[in-house]
N, CA, C and O atoms as a Tinker XYZ file with bonds, in Angstrom:
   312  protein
     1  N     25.678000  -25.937000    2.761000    73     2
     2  CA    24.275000  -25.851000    3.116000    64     1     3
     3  C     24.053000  -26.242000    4.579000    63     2     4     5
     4  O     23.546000  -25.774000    5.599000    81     3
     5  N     24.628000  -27.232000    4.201000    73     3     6
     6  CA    24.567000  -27.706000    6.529000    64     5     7
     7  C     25.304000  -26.440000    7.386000    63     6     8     9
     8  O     24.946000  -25.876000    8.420000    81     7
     9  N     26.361000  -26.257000    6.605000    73     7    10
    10  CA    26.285000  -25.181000    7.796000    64     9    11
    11  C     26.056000  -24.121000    8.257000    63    10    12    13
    12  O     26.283000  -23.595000    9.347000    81    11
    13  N     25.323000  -23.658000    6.858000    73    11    14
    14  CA    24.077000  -22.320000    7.175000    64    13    15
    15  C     22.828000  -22.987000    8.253000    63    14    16    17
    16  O     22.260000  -22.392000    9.170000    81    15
    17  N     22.675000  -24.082000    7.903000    73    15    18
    18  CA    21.692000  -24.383000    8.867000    64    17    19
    19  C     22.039000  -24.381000   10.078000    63    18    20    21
    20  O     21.225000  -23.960000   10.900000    81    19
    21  N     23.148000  -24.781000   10.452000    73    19    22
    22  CA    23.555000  -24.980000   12.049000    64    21    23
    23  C     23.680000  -23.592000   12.248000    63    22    24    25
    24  O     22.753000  -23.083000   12.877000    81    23
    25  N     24.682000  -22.770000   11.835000    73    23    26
    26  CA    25.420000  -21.284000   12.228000    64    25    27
    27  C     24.054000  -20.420000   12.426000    63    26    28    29
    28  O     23.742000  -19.761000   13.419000    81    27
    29  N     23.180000  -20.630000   10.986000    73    27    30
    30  CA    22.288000  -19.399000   11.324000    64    29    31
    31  C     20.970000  -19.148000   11.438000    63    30    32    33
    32  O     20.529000  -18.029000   11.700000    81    31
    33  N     20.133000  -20.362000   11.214000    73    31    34
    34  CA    19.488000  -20.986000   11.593000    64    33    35
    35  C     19.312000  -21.711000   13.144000    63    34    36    37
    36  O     18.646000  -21.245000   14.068000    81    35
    37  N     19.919000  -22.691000   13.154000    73    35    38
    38  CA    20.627000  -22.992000   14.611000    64    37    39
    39  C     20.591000  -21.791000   15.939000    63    38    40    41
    40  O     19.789000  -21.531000   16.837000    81    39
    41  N     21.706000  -21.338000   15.573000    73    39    42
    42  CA    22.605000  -20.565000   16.589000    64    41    43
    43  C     21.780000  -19.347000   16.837000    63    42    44    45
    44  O     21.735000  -18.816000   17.947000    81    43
    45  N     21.256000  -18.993000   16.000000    73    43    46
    46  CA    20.315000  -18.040000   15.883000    64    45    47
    47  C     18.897000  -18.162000   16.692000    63    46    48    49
    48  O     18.710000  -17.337000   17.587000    81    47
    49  N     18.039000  -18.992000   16.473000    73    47    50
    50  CA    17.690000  -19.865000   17.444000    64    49    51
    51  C     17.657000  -19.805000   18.506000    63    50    52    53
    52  O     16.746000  -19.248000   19.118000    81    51
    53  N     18.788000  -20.446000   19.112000    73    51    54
    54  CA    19.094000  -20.744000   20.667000    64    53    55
    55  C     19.322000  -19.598000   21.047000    63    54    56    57
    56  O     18.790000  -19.089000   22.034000    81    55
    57  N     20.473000  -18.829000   20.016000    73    55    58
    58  CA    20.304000  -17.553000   20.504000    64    57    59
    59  C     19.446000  -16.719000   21.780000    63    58    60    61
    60  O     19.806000  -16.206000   22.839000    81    59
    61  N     17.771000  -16.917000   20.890000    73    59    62
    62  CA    16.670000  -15.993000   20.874000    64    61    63
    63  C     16.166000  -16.593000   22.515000    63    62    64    65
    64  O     15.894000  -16.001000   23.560000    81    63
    65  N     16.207000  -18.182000   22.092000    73    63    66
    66  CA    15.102000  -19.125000   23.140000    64    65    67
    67  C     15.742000  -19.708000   24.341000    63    66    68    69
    68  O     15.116000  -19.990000   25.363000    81    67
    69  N     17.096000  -19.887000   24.168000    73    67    70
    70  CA    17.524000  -19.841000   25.418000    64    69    71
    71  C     17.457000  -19.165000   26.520000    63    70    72    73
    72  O     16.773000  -19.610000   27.441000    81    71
    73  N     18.162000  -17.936000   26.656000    73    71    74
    74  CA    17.988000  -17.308000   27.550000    64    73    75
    75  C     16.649000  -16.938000   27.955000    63    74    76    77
    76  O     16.502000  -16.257000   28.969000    81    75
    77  N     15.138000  -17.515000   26.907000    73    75    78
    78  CA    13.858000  -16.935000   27.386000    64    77    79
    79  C     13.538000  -18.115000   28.561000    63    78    80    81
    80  O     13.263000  -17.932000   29.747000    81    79
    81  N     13.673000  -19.431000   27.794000    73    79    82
    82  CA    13.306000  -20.316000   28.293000    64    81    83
    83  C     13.946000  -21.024000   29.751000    63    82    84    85
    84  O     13.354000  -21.965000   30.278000    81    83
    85  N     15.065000  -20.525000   30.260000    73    83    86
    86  CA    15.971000  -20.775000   31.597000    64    85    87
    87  C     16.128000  -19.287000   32.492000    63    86    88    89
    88  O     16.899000  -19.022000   33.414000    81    87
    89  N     15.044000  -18.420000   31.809000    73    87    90
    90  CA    15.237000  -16.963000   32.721000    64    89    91
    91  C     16.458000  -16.492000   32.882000    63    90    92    93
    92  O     16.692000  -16.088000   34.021000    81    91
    93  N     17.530000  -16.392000   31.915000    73    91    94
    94  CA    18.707000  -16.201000   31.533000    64    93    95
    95  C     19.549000  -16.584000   32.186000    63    94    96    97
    96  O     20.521000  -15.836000   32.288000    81    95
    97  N     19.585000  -18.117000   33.043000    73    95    98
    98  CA    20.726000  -18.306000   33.190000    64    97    99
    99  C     21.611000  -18.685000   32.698000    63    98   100   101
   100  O     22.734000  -18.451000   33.145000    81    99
   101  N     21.303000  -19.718000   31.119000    73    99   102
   102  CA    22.136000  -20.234000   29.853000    64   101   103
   103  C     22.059000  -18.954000   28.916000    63   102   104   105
   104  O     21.007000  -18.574000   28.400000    81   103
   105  N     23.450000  -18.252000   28.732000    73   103   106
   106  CA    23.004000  -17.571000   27.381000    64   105   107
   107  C     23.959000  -18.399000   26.246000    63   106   108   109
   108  O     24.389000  -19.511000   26.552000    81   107
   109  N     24.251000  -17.841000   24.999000    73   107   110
   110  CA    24.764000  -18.511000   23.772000    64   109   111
   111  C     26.286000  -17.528000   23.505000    63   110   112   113
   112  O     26.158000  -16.314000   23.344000    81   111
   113  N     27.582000  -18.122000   23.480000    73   111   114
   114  CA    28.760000  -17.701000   23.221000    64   113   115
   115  C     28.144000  -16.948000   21.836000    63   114   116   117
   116  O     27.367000  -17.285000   20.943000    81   115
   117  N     28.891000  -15.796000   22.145000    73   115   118
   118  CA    29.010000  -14.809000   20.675000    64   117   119
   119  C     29.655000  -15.603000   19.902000    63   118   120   121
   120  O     30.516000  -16.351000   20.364000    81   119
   121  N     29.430000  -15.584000   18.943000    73   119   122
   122  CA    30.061000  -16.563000   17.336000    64   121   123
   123  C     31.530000  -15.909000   16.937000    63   122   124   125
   124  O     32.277000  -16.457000   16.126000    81   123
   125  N     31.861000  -14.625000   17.633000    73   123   126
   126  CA    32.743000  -14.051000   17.282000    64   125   127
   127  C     34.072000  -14.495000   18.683000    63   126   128   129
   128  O     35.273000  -14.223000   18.677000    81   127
   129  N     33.507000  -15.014000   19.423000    73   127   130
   130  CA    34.278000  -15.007000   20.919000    64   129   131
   131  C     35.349000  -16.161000   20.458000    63   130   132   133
   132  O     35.363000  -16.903000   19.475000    81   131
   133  N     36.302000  -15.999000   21.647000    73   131   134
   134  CA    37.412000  -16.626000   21.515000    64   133   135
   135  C     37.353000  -17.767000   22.812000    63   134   136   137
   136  O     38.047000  -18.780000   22.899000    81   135
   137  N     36.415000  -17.336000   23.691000    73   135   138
   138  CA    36.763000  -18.737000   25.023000    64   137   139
   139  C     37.079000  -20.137000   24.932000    63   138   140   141
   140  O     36.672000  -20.911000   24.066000    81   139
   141  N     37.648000  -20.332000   25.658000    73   139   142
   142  CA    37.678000  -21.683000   25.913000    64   141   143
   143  C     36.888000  -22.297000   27.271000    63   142   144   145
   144  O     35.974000  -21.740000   27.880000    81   143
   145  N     37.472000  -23.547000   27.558000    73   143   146
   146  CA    37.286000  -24.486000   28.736000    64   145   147
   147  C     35.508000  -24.997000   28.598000    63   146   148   149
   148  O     34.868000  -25.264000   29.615000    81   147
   149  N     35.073000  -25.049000   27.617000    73   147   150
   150  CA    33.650000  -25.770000   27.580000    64   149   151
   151  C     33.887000  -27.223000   28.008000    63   150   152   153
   152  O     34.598000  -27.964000   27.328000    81   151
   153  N     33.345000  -27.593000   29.034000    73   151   154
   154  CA    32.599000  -29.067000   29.219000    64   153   155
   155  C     32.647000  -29.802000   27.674000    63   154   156   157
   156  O     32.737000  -29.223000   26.591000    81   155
   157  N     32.553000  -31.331000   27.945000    73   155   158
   158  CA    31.665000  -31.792000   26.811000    64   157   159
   159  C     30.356000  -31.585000   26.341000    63   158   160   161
   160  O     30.016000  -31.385000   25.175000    81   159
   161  N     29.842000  -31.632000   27.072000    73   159   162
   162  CA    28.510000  -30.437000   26.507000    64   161   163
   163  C     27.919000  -29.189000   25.900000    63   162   164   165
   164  O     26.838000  -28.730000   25.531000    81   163
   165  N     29.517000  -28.807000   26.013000    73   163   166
   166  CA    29.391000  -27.130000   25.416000    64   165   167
   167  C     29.009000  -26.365000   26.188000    63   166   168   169
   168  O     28.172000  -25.516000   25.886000    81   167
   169  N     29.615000  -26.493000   27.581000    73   167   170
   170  CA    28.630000  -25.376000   28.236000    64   169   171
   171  C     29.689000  -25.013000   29.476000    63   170   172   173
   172  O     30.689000  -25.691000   29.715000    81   171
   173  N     29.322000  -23.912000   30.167000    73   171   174
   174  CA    30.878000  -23.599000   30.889000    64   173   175
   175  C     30.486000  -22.549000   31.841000    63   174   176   177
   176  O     30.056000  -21.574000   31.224000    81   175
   177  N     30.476000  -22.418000   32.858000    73   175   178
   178  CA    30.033000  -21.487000   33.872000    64   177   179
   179  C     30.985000  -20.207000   34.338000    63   178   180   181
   180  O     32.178000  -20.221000   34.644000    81   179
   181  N     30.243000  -19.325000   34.299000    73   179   182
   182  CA    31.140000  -18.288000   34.439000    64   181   183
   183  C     30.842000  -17.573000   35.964000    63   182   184   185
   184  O     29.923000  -17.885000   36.723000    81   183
   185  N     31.538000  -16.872000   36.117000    73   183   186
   186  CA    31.449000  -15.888000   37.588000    64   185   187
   187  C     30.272000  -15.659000   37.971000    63   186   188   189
   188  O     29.697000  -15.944000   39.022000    81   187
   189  N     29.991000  -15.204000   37.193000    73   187   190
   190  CA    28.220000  -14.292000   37.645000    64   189   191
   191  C     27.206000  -15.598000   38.197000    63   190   192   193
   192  O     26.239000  -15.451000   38.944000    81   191
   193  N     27.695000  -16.900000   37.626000    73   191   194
   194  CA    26.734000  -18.232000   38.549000    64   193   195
   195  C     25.868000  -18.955000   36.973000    63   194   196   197
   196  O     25.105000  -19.921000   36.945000    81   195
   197  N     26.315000  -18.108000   35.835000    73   195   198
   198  CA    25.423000  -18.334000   34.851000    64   197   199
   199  C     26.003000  -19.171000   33.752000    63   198   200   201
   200  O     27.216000  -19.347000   33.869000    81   199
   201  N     25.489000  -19.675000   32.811000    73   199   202
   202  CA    25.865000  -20.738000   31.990000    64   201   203
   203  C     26.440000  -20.205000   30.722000    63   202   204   205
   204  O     25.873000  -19.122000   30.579000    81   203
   205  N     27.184000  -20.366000   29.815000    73   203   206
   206  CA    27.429000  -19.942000   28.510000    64   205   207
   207  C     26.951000  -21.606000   27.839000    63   206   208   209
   208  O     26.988000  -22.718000   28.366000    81   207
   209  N     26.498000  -21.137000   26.425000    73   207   210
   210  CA    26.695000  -22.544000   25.625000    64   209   211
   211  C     27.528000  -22.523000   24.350000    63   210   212   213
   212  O     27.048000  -21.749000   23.522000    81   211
   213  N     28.424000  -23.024000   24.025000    73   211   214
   214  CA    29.282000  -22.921000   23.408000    64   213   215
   215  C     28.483000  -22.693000   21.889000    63   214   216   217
   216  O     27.319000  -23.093000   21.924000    81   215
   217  N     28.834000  -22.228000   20.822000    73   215   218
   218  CA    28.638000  -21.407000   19.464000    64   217   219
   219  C     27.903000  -23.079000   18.628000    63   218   220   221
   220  O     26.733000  -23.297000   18.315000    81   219
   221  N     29.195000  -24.045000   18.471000    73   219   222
   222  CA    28.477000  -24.680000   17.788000    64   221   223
   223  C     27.268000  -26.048000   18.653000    63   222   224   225
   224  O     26.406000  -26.785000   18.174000    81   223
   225  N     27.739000  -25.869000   19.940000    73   223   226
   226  CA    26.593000  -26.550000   20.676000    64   225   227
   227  C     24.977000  -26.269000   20.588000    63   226   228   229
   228  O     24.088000  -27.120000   20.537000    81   227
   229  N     24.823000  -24.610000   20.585000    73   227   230
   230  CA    23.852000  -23.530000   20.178000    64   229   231
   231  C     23.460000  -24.066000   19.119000    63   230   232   233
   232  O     22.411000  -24.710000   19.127000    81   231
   233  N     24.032000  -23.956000   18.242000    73   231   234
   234  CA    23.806000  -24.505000   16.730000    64   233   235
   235  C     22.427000  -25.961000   17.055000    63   234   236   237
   236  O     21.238000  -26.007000   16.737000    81   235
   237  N     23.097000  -26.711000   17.618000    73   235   238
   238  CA    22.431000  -28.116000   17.149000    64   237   239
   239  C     21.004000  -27.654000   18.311000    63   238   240   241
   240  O     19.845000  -27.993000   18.076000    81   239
   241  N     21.324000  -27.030000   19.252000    73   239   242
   242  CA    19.934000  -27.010000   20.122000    64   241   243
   243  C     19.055000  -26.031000   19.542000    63   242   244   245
   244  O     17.958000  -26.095000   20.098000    81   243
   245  N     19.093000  -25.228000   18.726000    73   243   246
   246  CA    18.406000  -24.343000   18.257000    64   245   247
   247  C     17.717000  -25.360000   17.008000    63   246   248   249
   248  O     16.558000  -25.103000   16.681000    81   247
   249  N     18.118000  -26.001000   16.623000    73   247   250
   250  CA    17.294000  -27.000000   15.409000    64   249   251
   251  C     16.401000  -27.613000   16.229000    63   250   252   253
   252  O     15.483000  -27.912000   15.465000    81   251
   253  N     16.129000  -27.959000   17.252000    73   251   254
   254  CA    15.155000  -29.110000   17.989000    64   253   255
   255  C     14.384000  -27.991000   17.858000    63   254   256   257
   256  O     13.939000  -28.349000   16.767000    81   255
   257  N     14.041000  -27.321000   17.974000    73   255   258
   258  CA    12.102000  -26.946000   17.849000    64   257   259
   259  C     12.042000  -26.822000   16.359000    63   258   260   261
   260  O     10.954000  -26.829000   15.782000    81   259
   261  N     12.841000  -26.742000   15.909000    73   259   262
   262  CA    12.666000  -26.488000   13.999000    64   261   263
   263  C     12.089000  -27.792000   13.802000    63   262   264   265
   264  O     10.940000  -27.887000   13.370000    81   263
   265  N     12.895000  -28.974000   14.124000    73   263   266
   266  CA    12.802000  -30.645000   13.898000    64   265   267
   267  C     11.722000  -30.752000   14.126000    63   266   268   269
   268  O     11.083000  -31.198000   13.172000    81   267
   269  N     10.837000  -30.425000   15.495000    73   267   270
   270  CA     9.567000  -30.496000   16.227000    64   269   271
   271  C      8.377000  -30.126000   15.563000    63   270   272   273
   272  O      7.359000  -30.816000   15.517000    81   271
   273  N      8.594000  -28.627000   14.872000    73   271   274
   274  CA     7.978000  -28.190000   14.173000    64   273   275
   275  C      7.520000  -29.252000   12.948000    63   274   276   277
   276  O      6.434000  -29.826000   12.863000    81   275
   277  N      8.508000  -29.335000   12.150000    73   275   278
   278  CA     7.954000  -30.132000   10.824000    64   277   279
   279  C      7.730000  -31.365000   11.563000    63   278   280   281
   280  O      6.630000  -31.845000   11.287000    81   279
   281  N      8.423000  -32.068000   12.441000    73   279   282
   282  CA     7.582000  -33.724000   12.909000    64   281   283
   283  C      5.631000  -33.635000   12.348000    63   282   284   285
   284  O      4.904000  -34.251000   11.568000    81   283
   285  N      5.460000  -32.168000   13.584000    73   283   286
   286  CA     4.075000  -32.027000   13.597000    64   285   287
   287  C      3.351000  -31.938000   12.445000    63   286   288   289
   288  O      2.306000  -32.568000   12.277000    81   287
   289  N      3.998000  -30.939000   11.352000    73   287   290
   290  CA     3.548000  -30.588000   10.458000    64   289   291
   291  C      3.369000  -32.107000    9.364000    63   290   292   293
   292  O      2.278000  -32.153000    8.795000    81   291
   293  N      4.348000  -33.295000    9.061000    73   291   294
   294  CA     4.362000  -33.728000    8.665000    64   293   295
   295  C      3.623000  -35.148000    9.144000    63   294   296   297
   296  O      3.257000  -36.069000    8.414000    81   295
   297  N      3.504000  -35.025000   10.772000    73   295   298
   298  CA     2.303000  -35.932000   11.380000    64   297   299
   299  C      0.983000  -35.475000   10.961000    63   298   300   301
   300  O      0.061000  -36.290000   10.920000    81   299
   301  N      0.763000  -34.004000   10.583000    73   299   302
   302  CA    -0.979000  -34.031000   10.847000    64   301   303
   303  C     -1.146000  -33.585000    9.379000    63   302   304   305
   304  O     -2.360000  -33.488000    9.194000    81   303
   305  N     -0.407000  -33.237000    8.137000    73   303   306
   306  CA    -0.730000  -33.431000    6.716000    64   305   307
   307  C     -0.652000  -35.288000    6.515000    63   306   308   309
   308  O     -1.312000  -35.655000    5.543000    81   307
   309  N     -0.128000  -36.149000    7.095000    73   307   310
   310  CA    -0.295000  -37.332000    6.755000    64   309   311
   311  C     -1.367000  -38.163000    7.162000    63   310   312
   312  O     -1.434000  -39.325000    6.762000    81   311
């Protein structure tokens, strides 16, 4: 169950909102890719000047507006 949430939920996610929200300079490693050399952060710069974020890094940043979401929801039904 957790890791439908991270993979596709998640990743899916960051997917969409990353690249909206940094004017594409972070996009999200294909889930299918093989790279290496990510930072500890999950994140790794490539030629073009632009950011990749590693598959399961994607994962956990794509839950923060989900998290955000219900905070609110569960601040203003209480």
């Amino acid at each position: 169950m957790i890791d439908f949430i991270f993979e596709v939920i998640g990743y899916t996610t960051a997917r969409l909102v990353l690249p909206l929200i940094t004017g594409g300079k972070v996009r999200v490693q294909a889930i299918s890719s093989t790279e290496t050399g990510f930072n500890w952060l999950g994140f790794k710069r490539v030629p073009d000047g632009s950011l990749i974020c590693q598959a399961p890094m994607a994962g956990w940043i794509g839950l923060i507006p989900w998290v955000v979401v219900v905070a609110v929801l569960i601040l203003t039904i209480a």
